[in-house]
LUMKEVEX-812589 format. One record per residue (C-alpha): chain; x, y, z. Coordinates in nm, 4 decimals, padded with zeros to 6 digits. Each point is the difference from the previous one (the first is absolute). Layout:
N
('A' (X Y Z))
...
This chain:
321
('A' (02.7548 -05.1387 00.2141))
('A' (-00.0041 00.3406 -00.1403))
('A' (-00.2609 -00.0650 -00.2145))
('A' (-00.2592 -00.1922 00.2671))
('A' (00.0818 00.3646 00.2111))
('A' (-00.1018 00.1738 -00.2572))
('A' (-00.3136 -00.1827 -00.0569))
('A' (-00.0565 00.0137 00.3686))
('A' (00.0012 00.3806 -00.0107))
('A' (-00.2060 00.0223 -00.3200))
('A' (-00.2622 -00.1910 00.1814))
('A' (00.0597 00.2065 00.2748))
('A' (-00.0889 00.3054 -00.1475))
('A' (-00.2562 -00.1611 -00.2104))
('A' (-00.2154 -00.0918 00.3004))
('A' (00.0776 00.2839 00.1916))
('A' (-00.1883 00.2368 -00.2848))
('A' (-00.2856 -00.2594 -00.0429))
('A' (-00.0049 00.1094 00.4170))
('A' (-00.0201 00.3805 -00.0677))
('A' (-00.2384 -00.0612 -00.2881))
('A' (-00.2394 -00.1687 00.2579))
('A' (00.0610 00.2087 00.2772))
('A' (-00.0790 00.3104 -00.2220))
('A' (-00.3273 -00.1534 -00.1201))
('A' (-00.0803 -00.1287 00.3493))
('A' (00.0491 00.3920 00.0939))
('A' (-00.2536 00.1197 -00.2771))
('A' (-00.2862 -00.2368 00.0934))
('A' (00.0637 00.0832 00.3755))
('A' (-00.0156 00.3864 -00.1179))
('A' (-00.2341 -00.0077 -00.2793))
('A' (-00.2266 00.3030 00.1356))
('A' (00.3526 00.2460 -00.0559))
('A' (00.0885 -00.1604 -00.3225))
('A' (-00.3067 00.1145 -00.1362))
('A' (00.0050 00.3212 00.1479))
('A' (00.3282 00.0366 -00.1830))
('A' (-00.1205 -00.1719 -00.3347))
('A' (-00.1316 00.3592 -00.1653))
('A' (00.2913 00.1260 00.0405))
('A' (00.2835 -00.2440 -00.0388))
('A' (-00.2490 -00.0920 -00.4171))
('A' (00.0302 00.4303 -00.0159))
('A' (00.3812 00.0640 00.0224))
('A' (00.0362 -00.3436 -00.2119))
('A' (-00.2244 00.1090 -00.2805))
('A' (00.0496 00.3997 00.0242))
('A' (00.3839 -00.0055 00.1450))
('A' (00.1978 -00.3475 -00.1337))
('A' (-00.1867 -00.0785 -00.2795))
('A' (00.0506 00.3005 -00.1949))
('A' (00.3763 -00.0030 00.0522))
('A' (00.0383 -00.2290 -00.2830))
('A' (-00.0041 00.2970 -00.2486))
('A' (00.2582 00.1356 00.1625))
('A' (00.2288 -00.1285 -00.2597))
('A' (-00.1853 00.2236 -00.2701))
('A' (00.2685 00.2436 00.1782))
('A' (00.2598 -00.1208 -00.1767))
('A' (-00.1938 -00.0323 -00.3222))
('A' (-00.1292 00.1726 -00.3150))
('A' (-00.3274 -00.1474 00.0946))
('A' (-00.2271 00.0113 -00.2973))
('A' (-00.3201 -00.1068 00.0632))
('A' (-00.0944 -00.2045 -00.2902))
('A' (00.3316 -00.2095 00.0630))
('A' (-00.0981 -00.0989 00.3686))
('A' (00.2159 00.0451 00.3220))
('A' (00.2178 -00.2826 -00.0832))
('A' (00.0403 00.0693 -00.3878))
('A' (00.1274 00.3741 00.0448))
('A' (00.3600 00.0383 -00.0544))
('A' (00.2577 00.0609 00.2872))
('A' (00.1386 00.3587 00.0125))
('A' (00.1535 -00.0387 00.3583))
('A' (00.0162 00.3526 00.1780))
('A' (-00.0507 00.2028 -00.2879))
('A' (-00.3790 00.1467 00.1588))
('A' (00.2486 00.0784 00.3269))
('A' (00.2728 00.1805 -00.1669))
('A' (-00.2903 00.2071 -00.1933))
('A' (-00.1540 00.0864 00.3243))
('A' (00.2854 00.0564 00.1606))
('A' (00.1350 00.2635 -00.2599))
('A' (-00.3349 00.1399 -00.1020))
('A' (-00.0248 00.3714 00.1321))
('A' (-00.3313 -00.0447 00.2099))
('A' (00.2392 -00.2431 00.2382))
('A' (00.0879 00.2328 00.2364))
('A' (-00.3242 00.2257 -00.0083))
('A' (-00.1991 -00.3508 00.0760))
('A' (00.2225 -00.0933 00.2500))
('A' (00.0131 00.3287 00.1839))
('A' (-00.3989 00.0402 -00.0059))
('A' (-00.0478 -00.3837 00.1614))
('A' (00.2455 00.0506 00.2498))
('A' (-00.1022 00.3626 00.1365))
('A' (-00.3666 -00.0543 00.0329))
('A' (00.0905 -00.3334 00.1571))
('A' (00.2199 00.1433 00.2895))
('A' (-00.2021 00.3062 00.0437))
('A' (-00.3021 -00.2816 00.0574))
('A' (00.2001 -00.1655 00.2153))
('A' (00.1287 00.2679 00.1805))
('A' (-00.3480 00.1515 00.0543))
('A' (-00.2246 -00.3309 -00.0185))
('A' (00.2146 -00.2185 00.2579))
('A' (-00.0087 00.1896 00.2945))
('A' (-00.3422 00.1398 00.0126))
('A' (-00.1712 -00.3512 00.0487))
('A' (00.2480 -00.0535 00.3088))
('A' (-00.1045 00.3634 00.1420))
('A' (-00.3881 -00.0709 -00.0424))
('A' (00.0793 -00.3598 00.1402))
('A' (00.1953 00.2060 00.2935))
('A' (-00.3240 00.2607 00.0146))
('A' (-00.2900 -00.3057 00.0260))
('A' (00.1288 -00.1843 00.2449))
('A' (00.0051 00.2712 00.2690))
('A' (-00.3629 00.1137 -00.0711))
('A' (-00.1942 -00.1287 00.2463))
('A' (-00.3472 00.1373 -00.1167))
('A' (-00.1552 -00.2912 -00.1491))
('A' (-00.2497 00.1623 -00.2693))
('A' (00.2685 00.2501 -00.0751))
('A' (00.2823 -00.2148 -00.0793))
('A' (-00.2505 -00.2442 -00.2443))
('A' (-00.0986 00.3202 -00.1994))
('A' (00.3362 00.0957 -00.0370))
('A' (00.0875 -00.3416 -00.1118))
('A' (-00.2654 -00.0552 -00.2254))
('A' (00.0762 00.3419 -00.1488))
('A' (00.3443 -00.1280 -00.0354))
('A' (-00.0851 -00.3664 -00.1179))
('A' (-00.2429 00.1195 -00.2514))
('A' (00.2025 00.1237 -00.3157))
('A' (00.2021 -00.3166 -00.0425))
('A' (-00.3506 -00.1270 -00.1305))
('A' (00.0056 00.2448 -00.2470))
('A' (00.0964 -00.1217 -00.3497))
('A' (00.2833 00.1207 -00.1750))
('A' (-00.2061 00.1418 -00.3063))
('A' (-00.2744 00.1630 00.2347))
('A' (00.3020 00.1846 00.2013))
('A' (00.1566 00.1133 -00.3014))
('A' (-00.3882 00.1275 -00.0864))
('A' (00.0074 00.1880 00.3026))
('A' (00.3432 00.1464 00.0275))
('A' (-00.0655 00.1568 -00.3515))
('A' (-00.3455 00.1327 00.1149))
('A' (00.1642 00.1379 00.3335))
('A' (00.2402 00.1343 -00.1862))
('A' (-00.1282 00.1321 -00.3350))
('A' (00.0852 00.3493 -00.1018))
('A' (-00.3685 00.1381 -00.0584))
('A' (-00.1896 -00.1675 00.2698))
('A' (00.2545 -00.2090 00.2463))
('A' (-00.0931 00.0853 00.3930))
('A' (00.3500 -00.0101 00.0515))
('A' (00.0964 00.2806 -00.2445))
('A' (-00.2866 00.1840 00.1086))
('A' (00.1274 -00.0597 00.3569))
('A' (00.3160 00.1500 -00.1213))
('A' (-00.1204 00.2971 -00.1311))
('A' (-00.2435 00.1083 00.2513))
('A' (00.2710 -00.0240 00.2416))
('A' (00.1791 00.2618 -00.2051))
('A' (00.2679 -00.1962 -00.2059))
('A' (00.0152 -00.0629 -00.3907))
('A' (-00.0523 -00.3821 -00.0130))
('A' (00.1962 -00.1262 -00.1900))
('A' (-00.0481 -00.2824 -00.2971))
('A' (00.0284 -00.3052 00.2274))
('A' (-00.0777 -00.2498 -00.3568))
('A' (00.1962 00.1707 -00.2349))
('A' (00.2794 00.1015 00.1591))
('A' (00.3230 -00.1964 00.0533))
('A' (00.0969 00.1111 00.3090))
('A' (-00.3427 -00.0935 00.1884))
('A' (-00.0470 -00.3653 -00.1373))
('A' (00.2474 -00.1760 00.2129))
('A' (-00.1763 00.1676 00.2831))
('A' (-00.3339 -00.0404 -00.0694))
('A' (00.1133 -00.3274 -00.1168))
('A' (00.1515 -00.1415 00.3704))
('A' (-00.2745 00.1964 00.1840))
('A' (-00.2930 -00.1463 -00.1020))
('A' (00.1879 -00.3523 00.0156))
('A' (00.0344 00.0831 00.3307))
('A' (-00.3473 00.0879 00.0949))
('A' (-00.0773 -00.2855 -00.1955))
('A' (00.1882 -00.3019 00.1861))
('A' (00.1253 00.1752 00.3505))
('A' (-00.3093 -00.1322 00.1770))
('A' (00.0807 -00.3626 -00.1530))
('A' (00.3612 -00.0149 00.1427))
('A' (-00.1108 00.1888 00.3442))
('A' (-00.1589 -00.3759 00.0192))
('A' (00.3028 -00.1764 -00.0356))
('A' (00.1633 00.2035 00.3276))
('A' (-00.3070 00.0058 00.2441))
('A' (00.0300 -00.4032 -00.0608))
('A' (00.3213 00.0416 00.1272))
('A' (-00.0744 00.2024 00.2766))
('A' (-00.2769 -00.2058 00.1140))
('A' (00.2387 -00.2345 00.1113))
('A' (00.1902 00.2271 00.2584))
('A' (-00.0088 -00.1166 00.3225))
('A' (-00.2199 00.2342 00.2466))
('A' (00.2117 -00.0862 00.3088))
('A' (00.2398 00.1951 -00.2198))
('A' (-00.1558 00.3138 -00.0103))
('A' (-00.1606 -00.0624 00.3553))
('A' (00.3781 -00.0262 00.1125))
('A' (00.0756 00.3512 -00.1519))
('A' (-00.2696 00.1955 00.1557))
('A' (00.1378 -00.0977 00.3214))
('A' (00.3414 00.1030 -00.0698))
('A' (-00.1710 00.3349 -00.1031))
('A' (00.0300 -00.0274 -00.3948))
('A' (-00.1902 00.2445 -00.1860))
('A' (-00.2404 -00.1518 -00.2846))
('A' (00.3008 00.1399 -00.2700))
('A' (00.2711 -00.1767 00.1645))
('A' (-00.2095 -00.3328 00.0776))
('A' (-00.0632 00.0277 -00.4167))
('A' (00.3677 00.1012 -00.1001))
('A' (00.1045 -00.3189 00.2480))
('A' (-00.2203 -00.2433 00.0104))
('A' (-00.2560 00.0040 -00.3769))
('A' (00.2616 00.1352 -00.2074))
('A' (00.2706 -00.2356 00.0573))
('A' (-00.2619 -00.3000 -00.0013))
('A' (-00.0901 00.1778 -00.3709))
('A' (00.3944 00.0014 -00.1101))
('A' (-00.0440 -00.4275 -00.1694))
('A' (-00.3365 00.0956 -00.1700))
('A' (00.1764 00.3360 -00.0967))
('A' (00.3259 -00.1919 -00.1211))
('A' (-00.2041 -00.2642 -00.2544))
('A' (-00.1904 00.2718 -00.1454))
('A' (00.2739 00.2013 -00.0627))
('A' (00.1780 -00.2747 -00.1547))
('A' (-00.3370 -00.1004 -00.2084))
('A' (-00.0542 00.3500 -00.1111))
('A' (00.3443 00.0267 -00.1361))
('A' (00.0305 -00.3371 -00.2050))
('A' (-00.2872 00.2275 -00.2171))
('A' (00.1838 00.3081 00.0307))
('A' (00.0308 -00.0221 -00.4297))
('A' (-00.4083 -00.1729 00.0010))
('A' (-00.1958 00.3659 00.0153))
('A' (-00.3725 -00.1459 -00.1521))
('A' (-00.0728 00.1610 -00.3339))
('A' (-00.4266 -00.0430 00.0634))
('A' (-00.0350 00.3536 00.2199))
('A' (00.3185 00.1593 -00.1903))
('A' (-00.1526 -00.1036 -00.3245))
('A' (-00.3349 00.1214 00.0605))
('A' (00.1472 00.3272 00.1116))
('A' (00.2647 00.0511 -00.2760))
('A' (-00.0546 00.2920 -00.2743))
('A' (00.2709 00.1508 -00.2354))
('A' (00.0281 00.2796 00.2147))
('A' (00.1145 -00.1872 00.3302))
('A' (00.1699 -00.2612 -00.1891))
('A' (00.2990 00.1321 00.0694))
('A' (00.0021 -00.1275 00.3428))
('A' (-00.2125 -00.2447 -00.0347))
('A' (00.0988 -00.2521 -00.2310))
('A' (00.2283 -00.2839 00.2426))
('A' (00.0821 -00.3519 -00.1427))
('A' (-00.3665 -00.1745 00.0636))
('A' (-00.1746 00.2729 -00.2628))
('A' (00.2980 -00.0435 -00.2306))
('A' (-00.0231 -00.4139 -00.0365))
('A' (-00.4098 00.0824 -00.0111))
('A' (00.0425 00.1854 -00.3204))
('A' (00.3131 -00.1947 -00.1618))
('A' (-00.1953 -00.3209 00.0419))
('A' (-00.3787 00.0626 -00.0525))
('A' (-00.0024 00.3423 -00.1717))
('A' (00.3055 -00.0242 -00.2059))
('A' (-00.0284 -00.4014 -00.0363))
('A' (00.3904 -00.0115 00.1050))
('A' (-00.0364 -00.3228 00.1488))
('A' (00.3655 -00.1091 00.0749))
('A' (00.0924 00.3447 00.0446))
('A' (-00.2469 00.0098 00.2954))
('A' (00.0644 -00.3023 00.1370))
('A' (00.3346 00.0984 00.0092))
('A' (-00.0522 00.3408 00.1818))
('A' (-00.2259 -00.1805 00.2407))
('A' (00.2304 -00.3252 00.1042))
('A' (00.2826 00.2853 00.0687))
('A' (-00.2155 00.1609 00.2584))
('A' (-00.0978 -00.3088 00.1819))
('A' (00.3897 -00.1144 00.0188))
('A' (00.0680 00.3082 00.1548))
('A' (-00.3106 00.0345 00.2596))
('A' (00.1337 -00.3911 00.0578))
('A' (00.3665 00.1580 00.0862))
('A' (-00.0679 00.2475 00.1539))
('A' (-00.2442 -00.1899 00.2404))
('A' (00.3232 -00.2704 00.0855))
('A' (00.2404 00.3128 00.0850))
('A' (-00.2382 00.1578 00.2066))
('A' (-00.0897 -00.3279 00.1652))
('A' (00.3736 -00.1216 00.0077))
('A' (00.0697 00.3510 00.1712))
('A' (-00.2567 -00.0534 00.2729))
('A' (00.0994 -00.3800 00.0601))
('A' (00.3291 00.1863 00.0942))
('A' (-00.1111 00.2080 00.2045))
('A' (-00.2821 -00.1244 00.1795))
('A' (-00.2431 -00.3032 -00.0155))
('A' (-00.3105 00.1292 -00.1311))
('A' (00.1167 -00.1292 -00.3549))
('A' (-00.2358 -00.1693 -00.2263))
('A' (00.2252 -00.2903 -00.0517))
């Protein structure tokens, strides 16, 4: 008896998979136009993202390269407990997380102001200018940017220096010196990409209802409280997943605009954890060593992302997950 149940609910289960199976494929053909909207994308993060993860393993290894991936002996953490001791640990770690936060600090809420700012201009060719003057530099590539900050910027012939000094101040040596390069650094990152996010908050604005605001102009609101009432709190979910995005790559500063920036004067503040794996692994041929480095930061941008997301699941529901 036990036995026919238990053939019963293997069967069971059996053809209720073969039923998923068909209803998912039934799904695809009815939806075919989004599946291959998402097709680029879904072949990208396989290739680029999951494929790639099977040298993670060279992490644990001595990996010599005429030995192959799966021929180079097992160390375990050795590469870990060399970073971990190593006395450029702390210096790295200090360098990716201050220019991170300051971004953050500085990069996240300017977007939501000029988000704010655009959607109470009511002067149609005004408010597209600004925009597109806004919009514009996230177009620009990262090498080209880095061209211009350094031509802004040289000593000899920069506008801004000469800016600077015609204004009656010693300028002073914005590439070289240490203290600057987290500045410029976050600055031009946030000329660079605040028009971009602005995007993501006037799409959430847009869907406001107007009876709302119509509402508050009878009660007598003025145009700050209607925005502190009404478009900010309708801003707080976007606000919340960004936040929580922005952290789980709190340790991820790119190296491309830091690299291209870098000299042994400023390197002092310069150098974070991306720059460090670029030279250990391609410069210095350090391949496990990198590898190492570089799997340590993405475990922590991945735990740091569930804590901050576990934290807001807590206390409100604008959680990822």
């Amino acid at each position: 008896m036990r036995e026919t149940n238990a053939g019963l609910s293997g069967g069971a289960a059996t053809a209720h998979r073969h039923m998923g199976n068909r209803t998912l494929w039934k799904r695809i053909v009815r939806n075919w136009e989004l599946y291959i909207l998402i097709a680029p994308a879904f072949f990208y993060f396989l290739i680029f993202c999951y494929g790639p993860m099977y040298g993670i393993q060279i992490a644990f290894k001595n990996y010599i390269p005429t030995k192959g991936v799966m021929g180079s002996p097992w160390i375990g953490f050795d590469h870990f407990e060399r970073f971990f001791h190593s006395y450029y640990f702390w210096d790295l770690i200090w360098n990716t997380l201050s220019i991170s936060l300051y971004e953050l600090a500085i990069g996240f809420p300017i977007p939501i102001i000029l988000a704010l700012a655009f959607n109470e201009v009511r002067q149609g060719f005004f408010k597209k200018m600004a925009q597109t003057v806004t919009y514009a530099p996230h177009f620009i590539s990262v090498v080209v940017m880095a061209g211009m900050i350094i031509t802004f910027l040289s000593p000899s012939t920069g506008m801004v220096v000469r800016l600077v000094e015609a204004l009656g101040f010693d300028s002073p040596a914005f590439l070289t010196d240490p203290r600057w390069f987290k500045t410029m650094y976050v600055f031009s990152g946030v000329w660079q990409s605040a028009g971009w996010g602005t995007i993501i908050y006037l799409a959430a604005l847009a869907g406001v209802d107007p009876s709302l605001h119509e509402a508050a102009v009878i009660d007598g609101a003025s145009r700050f409280q209607r925005v502190r009432h009404i478009n900010i709190p309708v801003l707080v979910p976007t606000m919340t997943i960004l936040l929580i995005l922005n952290m789980g790559s709190l340790f991820g500063v790119g190296f491309e605009k830091i690299l291209l920036l870098q000299n042994p004067l400023n390197m002092e503040a310069s150098d974070v954890i991306s720059t460090f794996v670029y030279r250990s692994g391609l410069e210095d041929a350090q391949y496990s060593f990198s590898t190492a480095i570089g799997l340590f930061n993405s475990v922590v941008n991945a735990a740091l992302l569930l804590l901050v997301n576990g934290i807001v699941r807590r206390t409100s529901e604008n959680s990822l997950w």
